[in-house]
MISEMAR-406745 format. One record per residue (C-alpha): residue in one letter; x, y, z. Coordinates in steps of 0.1 Angstrom, whole numbers, plus 2048, in hexadecimal, padded with zeros to 3 digits. Layout:
N
AXYZ ...
END
This chain:
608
X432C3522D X435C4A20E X42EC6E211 X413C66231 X431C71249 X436C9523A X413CA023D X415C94264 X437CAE266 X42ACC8253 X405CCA263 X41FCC728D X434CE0281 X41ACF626C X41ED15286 X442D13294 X45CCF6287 X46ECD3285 X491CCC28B X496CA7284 X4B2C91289 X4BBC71275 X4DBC5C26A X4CCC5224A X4BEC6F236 X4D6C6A215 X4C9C46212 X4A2C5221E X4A2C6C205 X4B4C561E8 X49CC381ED X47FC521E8 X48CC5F1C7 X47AC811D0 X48CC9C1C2 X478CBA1D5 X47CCAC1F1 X49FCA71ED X49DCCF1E6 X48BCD4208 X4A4CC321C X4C5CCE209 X4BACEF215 X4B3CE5236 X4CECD1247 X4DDCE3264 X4FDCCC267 X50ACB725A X518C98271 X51FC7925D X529C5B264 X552C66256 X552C8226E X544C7228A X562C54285 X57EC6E27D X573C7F29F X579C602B3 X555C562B8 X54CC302BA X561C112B0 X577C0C293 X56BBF2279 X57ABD8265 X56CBCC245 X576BAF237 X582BB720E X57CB91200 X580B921DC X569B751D8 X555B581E8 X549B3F1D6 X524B371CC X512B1E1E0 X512AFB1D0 X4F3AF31DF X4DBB121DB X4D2B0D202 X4F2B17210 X518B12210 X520AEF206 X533AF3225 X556AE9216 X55EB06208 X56DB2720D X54EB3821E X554B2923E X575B2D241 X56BB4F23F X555B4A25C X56CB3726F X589B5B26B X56AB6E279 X565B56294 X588B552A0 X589B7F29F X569B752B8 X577B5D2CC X594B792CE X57DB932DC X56BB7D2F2 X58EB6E2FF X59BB92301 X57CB9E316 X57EB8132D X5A4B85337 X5A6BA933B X587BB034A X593BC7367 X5AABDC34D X58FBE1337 X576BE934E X579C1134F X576C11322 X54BC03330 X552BE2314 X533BCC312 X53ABA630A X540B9F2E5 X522B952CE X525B842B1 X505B8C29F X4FBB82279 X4DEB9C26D X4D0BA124A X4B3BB823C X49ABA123A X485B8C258 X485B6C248 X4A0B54246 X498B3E227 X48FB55204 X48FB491DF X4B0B4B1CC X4B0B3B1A6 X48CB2C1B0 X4A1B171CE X499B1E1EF X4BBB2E201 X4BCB39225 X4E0B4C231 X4D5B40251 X4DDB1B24A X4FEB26240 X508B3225D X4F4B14272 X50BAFC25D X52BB11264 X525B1028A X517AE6282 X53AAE0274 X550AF628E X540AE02AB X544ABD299 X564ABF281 X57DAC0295 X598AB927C X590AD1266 X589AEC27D X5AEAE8288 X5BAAEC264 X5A7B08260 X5AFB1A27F X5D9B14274 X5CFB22253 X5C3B4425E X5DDB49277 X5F8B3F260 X5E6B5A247 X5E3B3C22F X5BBB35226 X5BBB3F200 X5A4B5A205 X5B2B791F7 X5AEBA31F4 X5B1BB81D3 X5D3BB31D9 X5D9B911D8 X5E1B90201 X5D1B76218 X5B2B8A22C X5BEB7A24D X5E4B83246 X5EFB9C267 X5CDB9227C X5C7B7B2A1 X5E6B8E2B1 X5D7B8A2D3 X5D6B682C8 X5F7B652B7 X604B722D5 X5F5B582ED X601B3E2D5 X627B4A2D2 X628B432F8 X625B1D2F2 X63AB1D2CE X617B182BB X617AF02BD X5FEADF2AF X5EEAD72D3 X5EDAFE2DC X5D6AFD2BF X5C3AE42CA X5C2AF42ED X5B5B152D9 X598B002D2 X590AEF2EF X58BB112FF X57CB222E0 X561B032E2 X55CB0D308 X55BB32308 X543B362E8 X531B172EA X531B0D30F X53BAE7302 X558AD530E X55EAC12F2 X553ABD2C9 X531AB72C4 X514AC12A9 X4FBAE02A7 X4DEADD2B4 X4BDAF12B0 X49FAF72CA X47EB082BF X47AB1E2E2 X452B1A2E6 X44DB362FD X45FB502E3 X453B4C2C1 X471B532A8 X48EB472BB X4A0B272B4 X4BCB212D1 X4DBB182C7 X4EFAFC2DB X50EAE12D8 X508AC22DE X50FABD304 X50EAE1307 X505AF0324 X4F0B0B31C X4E6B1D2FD X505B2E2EA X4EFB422D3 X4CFB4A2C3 X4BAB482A3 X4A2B6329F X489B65280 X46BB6C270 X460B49266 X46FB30278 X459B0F268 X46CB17247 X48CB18250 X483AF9269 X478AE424A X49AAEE237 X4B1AE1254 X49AAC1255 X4A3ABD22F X4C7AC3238 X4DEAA3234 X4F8AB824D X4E9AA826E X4E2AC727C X4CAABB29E X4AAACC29D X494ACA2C0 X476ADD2D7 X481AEF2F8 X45DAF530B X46FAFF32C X484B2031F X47EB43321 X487B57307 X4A5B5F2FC X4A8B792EA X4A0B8C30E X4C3B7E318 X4DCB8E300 X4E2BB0310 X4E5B9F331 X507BA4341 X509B8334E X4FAB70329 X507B5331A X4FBB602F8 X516B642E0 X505B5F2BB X4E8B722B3 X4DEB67290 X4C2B79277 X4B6B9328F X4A4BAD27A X497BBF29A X4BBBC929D X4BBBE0283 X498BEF28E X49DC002B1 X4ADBE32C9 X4CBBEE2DB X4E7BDB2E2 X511BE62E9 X518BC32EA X51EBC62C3 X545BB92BB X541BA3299 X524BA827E X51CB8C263 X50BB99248 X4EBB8823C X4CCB9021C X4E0BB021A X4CEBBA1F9 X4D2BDC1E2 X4B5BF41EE X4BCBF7212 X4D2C13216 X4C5C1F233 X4C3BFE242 X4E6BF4241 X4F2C17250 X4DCC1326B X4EDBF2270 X50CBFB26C X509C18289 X4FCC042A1 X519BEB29E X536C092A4 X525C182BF X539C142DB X534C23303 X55DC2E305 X56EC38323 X55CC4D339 X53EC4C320 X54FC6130A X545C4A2EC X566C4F2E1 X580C322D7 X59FC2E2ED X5B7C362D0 X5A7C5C2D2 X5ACC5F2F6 X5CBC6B309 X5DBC51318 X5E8C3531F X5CFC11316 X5CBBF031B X5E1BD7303 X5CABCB2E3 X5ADBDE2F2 X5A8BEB2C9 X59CBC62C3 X57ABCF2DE X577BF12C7 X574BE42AA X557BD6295 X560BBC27D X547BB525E X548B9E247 X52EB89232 X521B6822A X51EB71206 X53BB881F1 X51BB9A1E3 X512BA6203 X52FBB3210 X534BCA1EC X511BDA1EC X519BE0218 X53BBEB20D X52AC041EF X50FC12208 X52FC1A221 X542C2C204 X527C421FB X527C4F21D X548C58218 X556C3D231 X578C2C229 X572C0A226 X592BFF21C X5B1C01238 X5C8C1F237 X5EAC18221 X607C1C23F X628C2E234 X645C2924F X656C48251 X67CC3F25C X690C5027C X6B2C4827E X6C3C532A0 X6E4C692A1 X6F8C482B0 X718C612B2 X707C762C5 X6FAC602DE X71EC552E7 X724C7E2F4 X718C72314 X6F9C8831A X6E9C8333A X6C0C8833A X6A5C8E35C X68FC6E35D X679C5A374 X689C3B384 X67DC1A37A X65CC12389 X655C33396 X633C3F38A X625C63391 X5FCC5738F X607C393A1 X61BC463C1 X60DC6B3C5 X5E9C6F3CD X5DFC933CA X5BFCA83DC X5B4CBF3C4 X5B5CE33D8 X5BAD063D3 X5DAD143C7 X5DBD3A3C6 X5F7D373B4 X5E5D26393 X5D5D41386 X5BFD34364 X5A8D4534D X58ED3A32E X588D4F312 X55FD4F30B X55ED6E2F5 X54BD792D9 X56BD7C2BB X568D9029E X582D94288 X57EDB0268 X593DB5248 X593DD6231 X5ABDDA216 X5C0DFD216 X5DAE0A201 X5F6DF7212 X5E1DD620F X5C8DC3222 X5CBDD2249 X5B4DB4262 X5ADDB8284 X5A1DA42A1 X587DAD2BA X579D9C2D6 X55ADA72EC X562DA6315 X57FDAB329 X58FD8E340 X57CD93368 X572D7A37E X551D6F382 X53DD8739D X532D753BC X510D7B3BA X50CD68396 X51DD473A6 X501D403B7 X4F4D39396 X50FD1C38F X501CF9392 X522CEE3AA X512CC73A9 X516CC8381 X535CD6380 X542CBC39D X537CA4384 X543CB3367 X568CB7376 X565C90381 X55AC8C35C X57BCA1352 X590C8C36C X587C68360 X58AC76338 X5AEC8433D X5BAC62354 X5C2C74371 X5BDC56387 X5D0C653A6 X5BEC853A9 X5A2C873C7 X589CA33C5 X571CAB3DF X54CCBD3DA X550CDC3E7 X575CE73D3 X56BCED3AF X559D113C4 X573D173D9 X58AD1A3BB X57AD313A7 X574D483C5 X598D473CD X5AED653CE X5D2D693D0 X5E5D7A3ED X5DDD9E3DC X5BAD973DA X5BCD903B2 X5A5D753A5 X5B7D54397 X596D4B384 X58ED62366 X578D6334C X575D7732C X552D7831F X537D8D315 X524D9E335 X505D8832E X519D6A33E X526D7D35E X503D8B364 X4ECD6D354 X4CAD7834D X4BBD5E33E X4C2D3433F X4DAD3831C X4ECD4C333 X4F1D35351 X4FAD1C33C X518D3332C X523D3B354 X51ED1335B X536D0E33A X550D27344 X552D18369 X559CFA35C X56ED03345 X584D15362 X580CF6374 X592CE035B X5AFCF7353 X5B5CF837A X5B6CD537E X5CBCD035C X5E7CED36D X5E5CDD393 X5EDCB9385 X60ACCA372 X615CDB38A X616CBD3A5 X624CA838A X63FCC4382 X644CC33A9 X64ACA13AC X65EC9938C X676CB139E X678C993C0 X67CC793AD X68DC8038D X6B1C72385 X6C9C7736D X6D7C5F351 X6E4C59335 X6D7C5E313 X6D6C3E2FD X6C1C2E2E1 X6A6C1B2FB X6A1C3F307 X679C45306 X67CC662F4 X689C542D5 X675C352D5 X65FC412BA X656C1F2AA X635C1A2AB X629BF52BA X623BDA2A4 X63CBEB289 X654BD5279 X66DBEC26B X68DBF1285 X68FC1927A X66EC21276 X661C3F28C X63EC49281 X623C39268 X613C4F24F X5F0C4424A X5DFC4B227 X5B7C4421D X5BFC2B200 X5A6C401EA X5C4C5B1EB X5DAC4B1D1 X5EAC6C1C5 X5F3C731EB X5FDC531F3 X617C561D3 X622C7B1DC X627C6B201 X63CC501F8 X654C641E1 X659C781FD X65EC5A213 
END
């Protein structure tokens, strides 16, 4: 603590140096109010890698954050009075849940290559202990949620209510702009339910399954509580006539919060379970039952989980910057396709339906207060928190034109290239590739005619000598080029061990190379392991442009076989510019704003 930490660095890296790495020095640095030190590290920083570039890049999962103008206060100082607009909160963010889960379940094969863990629904806060002081009244977040979850399993009627509510876009819970929260949301639901004309008994069939996917019960029933003896800290969560535990309590001080459900007049059932194991060891299982995960501090302090898929805020109080970051990056990490840790929507491609619902992170809070200062922490970082404003930019087809009778090459219905052709990657003397690696230097000097600039690169294009192959790692770059394959979606393409060397030795019928690099000499003749790593780079590199120009090629080959000639009309792919999920007939692209960008959003528009 304190300044003890420093003198530990400085005495380790008294004869040589430190590079550290962290995710929260603005908030480390703010929170010590330490101005040289502040000094010391402005002038240190190598690079710069927030949390906005990161996202912008494609990295990890796309968040949602709820913008609730206002909850009301508690009417009993220990919690929601339960009637009130809190839990219909909680109930939106339990059907987004149920969504995920739902989602997850059904299209488990599909989904399978993005590396998806099962949806968690976890409430955390920044504090261990569920029950602080508030106004000299105990309060405990905790037992808000434990009476929202009490209330979901035993009021039937109004749980139906509710759930028409938010999937009408109806719940009197509004934005800045005076527009229903839920309003455009559950369209993997809305979708299920347009199937069956959205009767009153599809609802009720929504529940009946919701009841049994999330809380293993059949039927309504109350909450009920068990103090697991062999894991101090953990209270199980289960339905009445539940079959196993749906969730989990996990807390500082469970006696407390123990005595305040005993108070309770809810009827919440509070018991012992002597025979359970913990757990808390069970959540990152693949096969666990464990969907709610409530009050876990220890997930903000080094646990790892990429289960993550809805987070409840809870005690989220004004000093912990650094806190809620952390907490917020573990929730959008996200594996991606091919471990890329990239979302689908920045991946070429084609994806599963509604797979954005399993990459994204929706946050919302028990309290409005919450949700501002998580909200303020996020801004400072420079992350939008608010949703882009969408333009539609209007296309309208040349309908006269399309009457000329112009007759286009395409595919015939139900032909697919990476479906019918399966291709052996081999060499092709005829697909000659090269990658540039070169040092580039480009000058300026002003002369009497004006400024005269030249460019000058170091090494001329050659292929790589034989004798420096042998320093090629042809296992990694195997791998690598599998790595390649699986990234670009090249599902048809086979490609055995021993090619990626036989391609970059190949030469053409006149004895010319197809594989060249330009570089400096240091990577043709490597003399030390920077170097080999260069070479390794540069095979690879030759490795990927091959493939990317043999799949073209056998594409180009059998487009020619299989193509047939039509007519032009409106249903023609080449004009269906409307996006998905657009309701404007003649809309062709969307223009997506930050909100923070009035005075672009304005220009935009009169443009538009």
């Amino acid at each position: 603590g304190g300044e003890a930490w420093r003198k530990y660095r400085d005495a380790l890296g008294g004869t040589g140096f430190t590079f550290e790495y962290s995710a929260t020095f603005g908030q480390a640095l703010s929170a010590a109010r330490n101005d040289p030190l502040t000094a010391e590290y402005g002038k240190a920083i190598v690079f710069d890698y927030s949390y906005r570039y990161f996202y912008d890049d494609g990295f990890g999962k796309d968040f949602r954050i709820l913008n609730l103008k206002d909850v009301p206060p508690s009417p009993s100082g220990r919690g929601d009075g339960g009637e009130g607009q809190t839990d219909t909160l909680l109930l939106g963010n339990l059907l987004s849940f149920y969504e995920q889960v739902r989602l997850f379940a059904e299209q488990t094969d599909a989904l399978r290559p993005y590396n998806l863990e099962k949806p968690l629904w976890v409430f955390v806060g920044s504090t261990v202990n569920a029950v602080y002081s508030e106004n000299k009244q105990p309060r405990s977040d905790v037992l808000t949620v434990a009476h929202f979850l009490h209330r979901v399993l035993s009021n039937r009627f109004w749980a139906l209510k509710a759930m028409k509510a938010l999937l009408d876009g109806k719940t009197g819970l509004v934005d800045d702009d005076g527009s229903d929260i839920f309003v455009g949301r559950f369209g993997y639901l809305k979708d299920y339910l347009k199937e069956r004309d959205l009767k009153p008994e599809n609802l009720e069939n929504l529940y009946a399954d919701l009841l049994t996917r999330l809380f293993h019960t059949p039927s309504c029933g109350g909450l009920h509580l068990a103090d697991i003896k062999s894991s101090p800290g953990e209270l199980g969560l289960k339905a009445a006539g539940g079959k196993d535990y749906f969730g989990l309590i996990y807390i500082g001080d469970t006696s407390a919060f123990k005595k305040l459900v005993e108070e309770d007049p809810r009827g919440i059932t509070l018991e012992d379970d002597a025979i359970a194991a913990s757990l808390f060891e069970r959540v990152n299982r693949p096969d666990s039952g464990i969907h709610v995960l409530i009050g876990a501090k220890k997930f903000m302090e080094g646990w790892n989980s990429w289960r993550v898929a809805s987070m409840g805020l809870l005690n989220i109080g004004r000093q912990e910057g650094s806190q809620i970051i952390q907490l917020f990056g573990r929730g959008v990490r996200l594996k991606g396709r091919a471990m890329s840790l990239k979302r689908s929507a920045a991946l070429e491609g084609e994806h599963p339906r509604h797979i954005r619902l399993l990459e994204t992170l929706n946050i919302f809070a028990v309290r409005a207060n919450y949700m501002a200062q998580f909200r303020d922490y996020l801004e400072r970082e420079g992350v939008e928190v608010e949703p882009a404003i969408e333009l539609p930019l209007f296309v309208w087809t040349n309908e006269k034109f399309l009457r000329r009778g112009l007759v286009v090459p395409r595919p015939p219905d139900g032909r697919d290239f990476a479906r019918e052709a399966s291709l052996l990657l081999e060499p092709d003397a005829s697909i000659p590739v090269q990658v540039d690696l070169s040092v580039k230097v480009q000058t300026m000097e002003s002369t009497r005619l004006g400024l005269h600039t030249t460019d000058v690169r170091a090494g001329q294009a050659r292929e790589i000598p034989t004798a420096s192959l042998a320093w090629v790692d042809w296992q990694q770059a195997y791998l690598d080029l599998l790595a390649y394959k699986a990234h670009k979606g090249l599902s048809n393409l086979v490609i055995q061990p021993e090619t990626p060397r036989q391609i970059v030795g190949l030469k053409n019928e006149k004895g010319v190379p197809i594989c060249n690099v330009i570089a400096d000499e240091s990577v043709f003749s490597p003399r030390s392991f920077g170097d080999r790593a260069l070479l390794q780079q540069a095979v690879t590199q030759l490795l990927c442009r091959y493939v990317d120009r043999f799949y073209q090629a056998r594409r180009e080959q059998w487009d020619e076989q299989t193509m047939v000639y039509r007519p032009l009309d409106s249903k023609d792919p080449n004009l269906g510019f409307r996006p998905p999920g657009l309701s404007e007939e003649k809309a062709g692209y969307v223009v997506r704003i930050p909100r923070s960008e009035q005075r672009l959003v304005d220009a935009v528009r009169a443009l538009l």
